[in-house]
C-alpha positions in Angstrom: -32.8 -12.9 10.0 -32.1 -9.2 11.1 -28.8 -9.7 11.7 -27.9 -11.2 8.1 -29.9 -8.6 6.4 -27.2 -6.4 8.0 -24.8 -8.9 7.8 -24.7 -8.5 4.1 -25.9 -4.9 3.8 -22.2 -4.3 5.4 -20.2 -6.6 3.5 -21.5 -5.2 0.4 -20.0 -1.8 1.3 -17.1 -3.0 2.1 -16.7 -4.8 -1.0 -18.1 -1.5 -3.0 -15.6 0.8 -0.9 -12.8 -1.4 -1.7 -13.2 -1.9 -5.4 -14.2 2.1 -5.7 -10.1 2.7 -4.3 -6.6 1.6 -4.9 -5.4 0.4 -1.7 -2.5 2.3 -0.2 0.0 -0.8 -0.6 -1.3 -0.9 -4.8 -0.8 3.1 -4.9 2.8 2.7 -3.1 3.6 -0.4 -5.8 2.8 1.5 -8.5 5.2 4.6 -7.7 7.8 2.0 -7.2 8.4 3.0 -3.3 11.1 1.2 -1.2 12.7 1.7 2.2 12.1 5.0 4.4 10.1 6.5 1.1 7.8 3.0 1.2 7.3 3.2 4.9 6.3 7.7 5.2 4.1 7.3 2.6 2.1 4.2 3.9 2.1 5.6 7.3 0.5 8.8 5.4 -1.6 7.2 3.6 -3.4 4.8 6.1 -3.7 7.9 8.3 -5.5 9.6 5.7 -7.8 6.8 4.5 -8.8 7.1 8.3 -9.8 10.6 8.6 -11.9 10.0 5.4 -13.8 7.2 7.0 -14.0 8.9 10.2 -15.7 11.8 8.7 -18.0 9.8 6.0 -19.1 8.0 9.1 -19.8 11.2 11.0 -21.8 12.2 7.6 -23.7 8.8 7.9 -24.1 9.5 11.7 -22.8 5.8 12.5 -21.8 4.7 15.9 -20.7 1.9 17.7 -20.3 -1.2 15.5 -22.1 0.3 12.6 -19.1 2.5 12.5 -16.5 0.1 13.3 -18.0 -2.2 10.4 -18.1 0.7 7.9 -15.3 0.2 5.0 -12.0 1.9 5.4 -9.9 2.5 1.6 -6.8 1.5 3.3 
């Protein structure tokens, strides 16, 4: 029972992070990116969704699959 508690306290943050966001592939679609442009600024932008996510796990003091599960805005 434990485990679906936090089964679905995760999901739900997930699905809260990811509505919150525009993904980096919607933000790339709406500036109309193609080619060498599409591919920095994706590279760029998934690095930098990471380093958020990294440190707002750090501020949640999250490790091991608590932190793994935590929702990236890719």
């Amino acid at each position: 029972m434990k485990r679906l508690a936090l089964a679905l306290l995760l999901s739900s943050f997930a699905i809260s992070g990811a509505l919150a966001d525009p993904t980096c592939h919607d933000r790339a679609t709406e500036k109309k990116l193609a080619g060498a442009a599409l591919t920095s600024f994706m590279k760029k932008c998934e690095s930098d969704a990471a380093a958020t996510c990294d440190t707002q796990a750090a501020d949640k003091k999250l490790s091991g699959a608590a932190k793994i599960a935590s929702p990236r805005s890719a």
